[in-house]
FILUMMI-370978 format. One record per atom (N, C-alpha, C): residue in three letters; x, z, y. Coordinates in steps of 0.02 Angstrom, whole numbers, plus 32768, in hexadecimal, padded with zeros to 4 digits. Atoms other than C-alpha are relative to their C-alpha. Example, Ala and Ser with C-alpha at 12.3 -4.5 7.8 and 13.67 -1.06 7.14 Angstrom:
FILUMMI-370978
ALA802D80007FC5ALA826781867F1FALA802D8000803CSER7FD67FFD7FC5SER82AC81657FCBSER7FD980258037
END
This chain:
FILUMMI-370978
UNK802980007FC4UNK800080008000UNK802B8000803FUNK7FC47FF37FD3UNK808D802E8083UNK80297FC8800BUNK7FD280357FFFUNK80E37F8C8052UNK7FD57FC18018UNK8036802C7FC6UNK803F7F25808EUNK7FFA8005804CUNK800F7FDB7FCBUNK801F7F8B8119UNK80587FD68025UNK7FCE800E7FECUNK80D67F66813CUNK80107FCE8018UNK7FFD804F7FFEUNK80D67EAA8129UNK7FC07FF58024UNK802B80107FCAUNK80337EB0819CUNK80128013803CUNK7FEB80037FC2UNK80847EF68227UNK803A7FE2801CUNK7FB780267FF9UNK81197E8D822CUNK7FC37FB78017UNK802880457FE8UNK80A17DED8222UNK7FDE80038039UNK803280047FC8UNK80317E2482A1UNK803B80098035UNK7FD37FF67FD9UNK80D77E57830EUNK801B7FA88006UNK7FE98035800DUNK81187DAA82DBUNK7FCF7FC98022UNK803C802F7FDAUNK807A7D42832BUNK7FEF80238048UNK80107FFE7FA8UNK80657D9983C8UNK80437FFF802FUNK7FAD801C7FD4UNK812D7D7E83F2UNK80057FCA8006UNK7FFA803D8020UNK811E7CD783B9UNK7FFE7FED8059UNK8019800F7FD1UNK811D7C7C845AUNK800F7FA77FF0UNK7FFE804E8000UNK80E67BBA848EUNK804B7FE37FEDUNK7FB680417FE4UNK81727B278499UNK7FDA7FFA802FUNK800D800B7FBDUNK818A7B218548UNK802A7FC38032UNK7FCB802E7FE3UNK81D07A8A85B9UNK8025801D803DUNK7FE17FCF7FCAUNK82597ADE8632UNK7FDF7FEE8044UNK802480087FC4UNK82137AE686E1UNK80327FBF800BUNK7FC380297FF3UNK82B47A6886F6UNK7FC47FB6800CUNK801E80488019UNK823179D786C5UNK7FCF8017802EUNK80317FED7FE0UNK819A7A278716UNK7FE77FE7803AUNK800D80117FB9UNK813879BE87A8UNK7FD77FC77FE7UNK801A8044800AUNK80F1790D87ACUNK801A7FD1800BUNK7FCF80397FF0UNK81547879879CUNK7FFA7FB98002UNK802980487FDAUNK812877C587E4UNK80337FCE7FB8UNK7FE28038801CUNK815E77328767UNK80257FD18032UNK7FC9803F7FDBUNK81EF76C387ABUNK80297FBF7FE6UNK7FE28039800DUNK822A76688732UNK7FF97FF87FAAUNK801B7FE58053UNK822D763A8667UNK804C7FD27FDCUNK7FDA80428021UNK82D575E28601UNK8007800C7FB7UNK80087FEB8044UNK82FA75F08542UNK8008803D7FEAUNK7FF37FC0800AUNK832A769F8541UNK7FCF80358002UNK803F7FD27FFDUNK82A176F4858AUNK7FDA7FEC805DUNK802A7FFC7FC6UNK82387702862EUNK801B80408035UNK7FDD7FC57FF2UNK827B774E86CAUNK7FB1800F804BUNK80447FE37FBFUNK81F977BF874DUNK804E801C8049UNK7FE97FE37FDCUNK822C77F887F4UNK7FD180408035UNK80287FD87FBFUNK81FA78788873UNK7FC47FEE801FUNK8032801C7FD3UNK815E785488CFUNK80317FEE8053UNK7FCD80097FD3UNK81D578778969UNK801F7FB87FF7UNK7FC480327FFDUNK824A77E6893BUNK7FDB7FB77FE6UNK803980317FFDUNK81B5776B8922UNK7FCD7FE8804EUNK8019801E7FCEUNK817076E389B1UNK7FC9800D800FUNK803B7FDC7FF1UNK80D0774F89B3UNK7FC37FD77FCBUNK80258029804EUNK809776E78915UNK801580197FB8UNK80127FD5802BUNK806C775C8887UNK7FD47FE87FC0UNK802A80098028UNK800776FF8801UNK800480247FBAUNK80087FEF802FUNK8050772D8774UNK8030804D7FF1UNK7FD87FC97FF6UNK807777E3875EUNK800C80287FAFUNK7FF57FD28040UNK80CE785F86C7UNK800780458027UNK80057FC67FE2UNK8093790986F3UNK801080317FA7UNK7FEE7FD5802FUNK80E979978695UNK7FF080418019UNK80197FBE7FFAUNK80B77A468681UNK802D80207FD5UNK7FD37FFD8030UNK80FF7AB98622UNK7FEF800F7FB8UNK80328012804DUNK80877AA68585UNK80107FB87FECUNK802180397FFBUNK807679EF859DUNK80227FB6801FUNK7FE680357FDCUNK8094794B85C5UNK7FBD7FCF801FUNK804B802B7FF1UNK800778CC862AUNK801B7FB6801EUNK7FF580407FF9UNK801F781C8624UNK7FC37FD48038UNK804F801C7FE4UNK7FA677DC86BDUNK80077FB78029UNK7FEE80417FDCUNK7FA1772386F2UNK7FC27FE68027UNK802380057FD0UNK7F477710878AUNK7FE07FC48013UNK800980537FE7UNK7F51764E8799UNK7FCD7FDC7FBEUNK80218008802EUNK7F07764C86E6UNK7FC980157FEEUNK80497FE88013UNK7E5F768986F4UNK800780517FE3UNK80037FB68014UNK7E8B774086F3UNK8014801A7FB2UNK7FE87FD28042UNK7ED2774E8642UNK802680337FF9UNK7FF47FBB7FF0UNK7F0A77F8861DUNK8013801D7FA6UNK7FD57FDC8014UNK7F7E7837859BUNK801680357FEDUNK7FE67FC78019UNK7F8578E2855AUNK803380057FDBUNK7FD17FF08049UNK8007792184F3UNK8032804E800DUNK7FEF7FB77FEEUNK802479D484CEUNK804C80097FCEUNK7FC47FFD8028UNK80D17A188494UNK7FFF801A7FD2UNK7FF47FD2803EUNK80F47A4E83EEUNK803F80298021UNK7FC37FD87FFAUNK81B47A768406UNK801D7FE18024UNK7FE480177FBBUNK82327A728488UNK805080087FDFUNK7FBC7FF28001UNK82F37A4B847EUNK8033800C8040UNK7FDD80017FC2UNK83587A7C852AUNK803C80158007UNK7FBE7FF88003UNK83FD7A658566UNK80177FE38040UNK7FEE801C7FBCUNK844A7A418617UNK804D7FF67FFDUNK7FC680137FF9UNK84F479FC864AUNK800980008056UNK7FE67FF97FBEUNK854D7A3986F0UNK80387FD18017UNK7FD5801C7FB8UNK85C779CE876DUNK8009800A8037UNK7FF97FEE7FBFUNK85FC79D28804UNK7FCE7FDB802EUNK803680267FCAUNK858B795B884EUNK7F9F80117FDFUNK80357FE68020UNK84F779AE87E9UNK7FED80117FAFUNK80047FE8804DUNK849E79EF8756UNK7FBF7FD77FEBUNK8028800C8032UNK8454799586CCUNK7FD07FFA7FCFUNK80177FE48023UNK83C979BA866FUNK7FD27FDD7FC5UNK800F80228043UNK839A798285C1UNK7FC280247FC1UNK80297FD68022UNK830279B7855CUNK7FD37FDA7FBBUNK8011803A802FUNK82B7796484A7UNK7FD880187FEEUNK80307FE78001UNK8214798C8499UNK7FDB7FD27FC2UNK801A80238033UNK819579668401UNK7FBB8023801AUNK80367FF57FF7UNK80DE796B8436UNK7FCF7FD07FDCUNK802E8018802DUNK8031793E83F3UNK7FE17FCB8043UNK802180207FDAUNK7FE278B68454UNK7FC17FDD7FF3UNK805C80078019UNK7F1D787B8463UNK800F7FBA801EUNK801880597FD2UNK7F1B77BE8478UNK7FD57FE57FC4UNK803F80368023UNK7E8F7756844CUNK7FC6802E7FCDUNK802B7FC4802AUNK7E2D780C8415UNK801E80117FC2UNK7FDB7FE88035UNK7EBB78208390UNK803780178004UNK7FC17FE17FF5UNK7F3D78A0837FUNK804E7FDA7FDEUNK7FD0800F801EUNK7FEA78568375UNK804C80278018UNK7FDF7FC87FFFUNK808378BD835BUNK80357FC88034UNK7FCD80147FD7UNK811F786A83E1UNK802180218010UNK7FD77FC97FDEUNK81BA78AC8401UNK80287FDA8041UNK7FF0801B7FC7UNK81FF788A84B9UNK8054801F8012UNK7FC77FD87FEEUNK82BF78AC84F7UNK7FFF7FEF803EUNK800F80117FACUNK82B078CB85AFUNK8044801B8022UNK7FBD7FF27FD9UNK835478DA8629UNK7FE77FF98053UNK80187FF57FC6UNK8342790B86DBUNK805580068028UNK7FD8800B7FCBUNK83C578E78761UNK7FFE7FF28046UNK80267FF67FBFUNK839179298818UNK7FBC7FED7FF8UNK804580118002UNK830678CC8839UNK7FDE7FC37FC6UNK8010803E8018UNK8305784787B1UNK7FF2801D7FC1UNK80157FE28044UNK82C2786086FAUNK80027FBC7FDAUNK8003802A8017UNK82D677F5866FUNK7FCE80277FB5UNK80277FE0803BUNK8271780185D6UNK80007FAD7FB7UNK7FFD803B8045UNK828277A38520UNK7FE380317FD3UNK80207FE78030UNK821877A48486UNK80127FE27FB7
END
């Protein structure tokens, strides 16, 4: 009995520590599409955009939202499973690198995608 009791408070300790996958605030904001080549797709700042915003990747730190403005409002969920993070310092700035695997809802069906996102000042690149 003691040895249940035991192994129930460990599990129940074990699920309420548990915490989300989180995307570092590093990524965190809304980022304007600028450009696309074989590698991946790169966003920038709203700031560092001609005040033309159609197509935006808004990150949270649950989440990712794919929203294309010019396309009839399509819209993109995709929540994170797990998060990989890792930054790289220089002198002229810091780096930041994060490989994320989330569930995404397109076309009313869940599909699993994993994304590796890199952030440098204001620029973000993202490949899938």
């Amino acid at each position: 009995m003691l040895k249940i009791l035991t192994a129930a408070a460990v599990l129940i300790i074990m699920i309420t520590t548990a915490q989300a996958a989180e995307i570092s605030t590093d990524f965190v904001g809304e980022w304007c599409f600028s450009g696309a080549d074989s590698i991946g797709h790169s966003y920038s700042l709203p700031s560092w955009q001609n005040g033309e915003c159609n197509q935006i990747l808004s990150i949270s730190k649950r989440g990712l939202n794919f929203i294309d403005k010019k396309g009839g409002e399509e819209n993109i969920p995709c929540d994170v499973t797990a998060v990989q993070y890792s930054k790289d310092t220089a002198p002229s700035g810091t780096g930041y690198t994060t490989k994320v695997r989330t569930k995404c809802m397109i076309d009313g069906k869940s599909k699993a995608i994993a994304y590796e996102l890199y952030r440098y000042k204001g620029t973000l690149w993202i490949k899938d």
